[in-house]
C-alpha positions, -999 to +999 in steps of 0.1 A: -078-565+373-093-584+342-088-565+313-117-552+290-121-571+260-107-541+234-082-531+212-075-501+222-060-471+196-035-447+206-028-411+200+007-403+188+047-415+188+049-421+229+025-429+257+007-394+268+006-393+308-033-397+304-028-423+283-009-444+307-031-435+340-063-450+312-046-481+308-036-485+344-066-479+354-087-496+331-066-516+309-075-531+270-065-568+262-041-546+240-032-521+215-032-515+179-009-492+160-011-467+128+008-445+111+002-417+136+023-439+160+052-451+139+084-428+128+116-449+136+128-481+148+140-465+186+108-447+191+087-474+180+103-498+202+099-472+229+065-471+228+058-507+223+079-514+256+061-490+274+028-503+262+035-539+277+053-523+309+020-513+319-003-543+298+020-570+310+046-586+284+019-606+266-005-578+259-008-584+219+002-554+201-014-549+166-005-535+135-021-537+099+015-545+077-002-559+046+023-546+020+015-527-005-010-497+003-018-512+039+019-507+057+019-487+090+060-496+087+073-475+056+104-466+039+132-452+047+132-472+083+113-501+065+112-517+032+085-513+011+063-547+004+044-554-028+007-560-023-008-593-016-020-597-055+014-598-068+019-631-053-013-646-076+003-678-097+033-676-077+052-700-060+040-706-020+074-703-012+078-668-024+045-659-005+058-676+029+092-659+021+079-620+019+056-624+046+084-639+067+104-611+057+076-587+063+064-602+098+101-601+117+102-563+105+073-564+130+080-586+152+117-570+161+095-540+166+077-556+192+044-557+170+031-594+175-001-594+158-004-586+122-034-579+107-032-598+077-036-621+053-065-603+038-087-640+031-115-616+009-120-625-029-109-595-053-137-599-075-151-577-107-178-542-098-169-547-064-156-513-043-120-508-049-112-510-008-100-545-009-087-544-044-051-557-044-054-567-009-065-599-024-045-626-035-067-635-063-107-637-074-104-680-067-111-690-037-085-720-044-056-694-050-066-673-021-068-699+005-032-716-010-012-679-006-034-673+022-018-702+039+015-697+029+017-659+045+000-675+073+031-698+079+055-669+068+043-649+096+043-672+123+079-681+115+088-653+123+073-646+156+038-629+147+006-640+152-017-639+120-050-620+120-072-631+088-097-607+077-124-599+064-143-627+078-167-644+063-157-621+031-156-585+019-150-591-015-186-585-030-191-557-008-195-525-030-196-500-010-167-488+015-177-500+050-151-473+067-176-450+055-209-469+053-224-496+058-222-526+027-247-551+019-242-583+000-274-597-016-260-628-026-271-661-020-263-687+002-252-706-030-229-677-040-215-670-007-202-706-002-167-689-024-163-664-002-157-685+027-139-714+009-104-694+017-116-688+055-129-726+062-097-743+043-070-719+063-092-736+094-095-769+087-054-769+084-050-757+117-080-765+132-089-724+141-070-720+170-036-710+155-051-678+142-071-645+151-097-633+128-116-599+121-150-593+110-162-582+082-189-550+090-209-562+062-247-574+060-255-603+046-296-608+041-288-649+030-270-650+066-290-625+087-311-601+069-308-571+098-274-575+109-238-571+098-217-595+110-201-584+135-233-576+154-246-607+143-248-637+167-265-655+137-230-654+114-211-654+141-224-684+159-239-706+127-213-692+100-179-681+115-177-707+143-200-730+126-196-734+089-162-721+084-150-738+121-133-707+132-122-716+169-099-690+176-102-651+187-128-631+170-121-588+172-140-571+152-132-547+126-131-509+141-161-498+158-154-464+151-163-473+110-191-453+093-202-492+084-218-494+124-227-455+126-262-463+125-262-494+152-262-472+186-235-464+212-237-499+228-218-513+203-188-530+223-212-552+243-237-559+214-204-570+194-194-587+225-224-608+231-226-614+192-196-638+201-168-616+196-140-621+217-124-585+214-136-554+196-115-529+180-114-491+186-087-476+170-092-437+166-069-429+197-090-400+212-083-401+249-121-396+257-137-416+231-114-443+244-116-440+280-157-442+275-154-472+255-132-489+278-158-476+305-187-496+287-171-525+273-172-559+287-144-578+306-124-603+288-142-634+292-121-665+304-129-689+268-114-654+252-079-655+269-079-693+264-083-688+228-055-662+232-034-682+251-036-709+226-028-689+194+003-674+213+017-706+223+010-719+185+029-691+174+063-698+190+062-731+187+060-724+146+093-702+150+124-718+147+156-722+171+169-692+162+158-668+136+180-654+112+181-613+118+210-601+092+184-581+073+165-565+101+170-526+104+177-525+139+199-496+141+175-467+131+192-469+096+174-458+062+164-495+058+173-509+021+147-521-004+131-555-001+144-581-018+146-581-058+129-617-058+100-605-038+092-571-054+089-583-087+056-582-101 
C-alpha cells in the first residue's frame, strides 16, 4: 500500500495498539516526535523500532532538536545544546561541530530527520517565536552557519530539514496561534530568502528537506499563506530560491491555518507540497487526516530517495560514538567549547 503523504504525530512513550492497527492500515510516509514521546534512551529506541517495524526501515522519523529552547532530547539522558544564535561570528567549524554532536544524539536514537537549521532572519519588532532560533539578522551569516549545521548533521547520519521557508523572521505575530502576515515588499523579501537560495545553490536542493513557513505574504500571493500557496510554492520555493527537494509543511494543526477549512492536507498537497505535517497525536484527529490525505506521489519518494542516499554518502566510514549515551546513563553536559556563549 502507498503510503499517505503525512507526518504523522503520535500519542505517548510506546505505540498504543490503535495506534499500530492506524498505521497498518493506513500508513504515513513517517512520524514525528515531541516531548510527550521521549523519556530515556531504551524506550525511545523502543518506540522508534517499532515505528519502522510496521513503516518499513526507511520510514523517516522526525524530531525538532534545535538546541536551545527547541530540544525534544533533554537532560539528564541528553546534553543540553545552546541555541542556534550563540554560534553568530563564530567559527563554521564550531557550528558543524555542535550540530554533529547534536544530530548523532538523534541519530543513535533512530531519529533521522532533524528539523533544523532554522534558515529565518532574527530581526528587530519581530514576534519573539523565532528569536534565538536564528543564527543572526544577515542573511550572509545565516546562510554561512546555516550551511555549516547542515553538513554537521548529515555527518552524522541525519537528514536536515531547513525551516521556515521562504522566511519567518518578519512575521510578528505567532503563527502556532494565528495566522502572520508580512507586508513587505518584493524588494525587502529578497533577504529573507538569500539564506534559503544560497544553502540550495550548494547542493543543488536535493540534499535537503524543507518546511513551510504558514505565513502570508501579499508581495508573493496576497490571499494565501505559503504553504497553501501554489503561487510561492511553485514561482518562489521551487522557483526563485531552487528548492528541489521535499517540501512538508509546517503543522496543520497551527492556529496560523485555523481559518483555511478542513481540506487542508490536499489543498497543501496540490499547493506542491510533498508531505504535510500533523503532529497533535490524537488517535481520531489522525486517523481522519490520514483518511483524507492524498497518497505519496511518486516525484515525492524520488525526492526522498534522493536526500536519503545524500545523507549517507556525507557520513563517514565509521563514526566516532565515545560520547553517545547509549546506556540509559544521566548523559554529561555538552562540550565546554560548544556551550560557551
Amino acid at each position: 500500500m502507498r503510503a499517505r503523504a503525512a507526518i504523522t504525530g503520535l500519542s505517548g512513550l510506546s505505540l498504543t495498539p490503535e495506534e499500530a492497527a492506524l498505521l497498518r492500515a493506513t500508513p504515513p510516509a513517517g512520524v514525528i516526535l515531541f516531548r510527550r514521546n521521549v523519556n530515556n534512551p531504551s524506550q525511545l529506541s523502543n518506540l522508534t523500532s517499532a515505528v519502522r517495524d510496521i513503516l518499513g526501515g526507511e520510514a523517516p522519523i522526525l524530531v525538532d532538536q534545535e538546541g536551545g529552547r527547541v530540544a525534544r532530547l533533554r537532560p539528564p539522558y541528553w546534553p543540553s545544546y545552546p541555541p542556534p544564535a550563540t554560534f553568530e561570528g563564530g567559527p563554521e567549524a564550531r557550528a558543524a561541530a555542535n550540530a554533529a554532536l547534536l544530530g548523532a544524539h538523534c541519530a543513535a536514537m533512530g531519529l533521522d530527520v532533524v528539523c533544523a537549521p532554522c534558515l529565518d532572519l532574527r530581526l528587530p519588532g519581530a514576534h519573539g517565536v523565532i528569536g534565538d532560533r536564528s543564527f543572526s539578522a544577515d542573511p550572509a551569516e545565516v546562510a554561512r552557519l546555516g550551511e555549516a549545521w547542515i553538513e554537521g548533521l548529515m555527518a552524522a547520519g541525519c537528514i536536515p530539514v531547513v525551516k521556515h521557508i521562504p522566511g519567518h523572521g518578519r512575521a510578528t505575530a505567532d503563527s502556532h496561534e494565528s495566522l502572520p502576515r508580512v507586508e513587505a515588499d518584493g524588494a525587502a523579501l529578497e533577504a529573507d530568502i538569500a539564506p534559503f537560495r544560497a544553502v540550495c545553490a550548494r547542493d543543488a536542493g536535493r540534499h535537503l528537506w524543507a518546511m513551510t513557513a504558514h505565513v502570508t505574504y501579499p508581495a508573493l500571493d496576497p490571499m494565501l499563506p505559503a504553504t497553501l500557496s501554489s503561487a510561492v510554492i511553485g514561482r518562489t520555493i521551487r522557483g526563485e530560491i531552487g528548492f528541489d527537494g521535499p517540501l512538508v509543511s509546517d503543522d496543520l494543526m497551527m492556529g496560523a491555518l485555523g481559518g483555511f477549512g478542513p481540506d487542508l492536507a490536499a489543498a497543501s498537497i496540490s499547493a506542491g507540497c510533498d508531505l504535510v505535517l500533523h503532529c497533535n497525536g490524537v488517535l481520531d484527529d489522525t486517523a481522519a487526516l490520514l483518511r483524507d490525505c492524498p497518497p505519496l506521489s511518486e516525484r515525492a519518494e524520488e525526492r526522498m530517495a534522493a536526500a536519503r542516499a545524500a545523507m549517507l554518502a556525507s557520513r563517514p566510514p565509521a563514526r566516532a560514538a565515545a560520547h553517545l549515551n547509549m546506556g540509559g546513563q544521566p548523559a554529561p553536559a555538552a562540550p565546554h567549547a560548544l556551550t560557551d556563549a
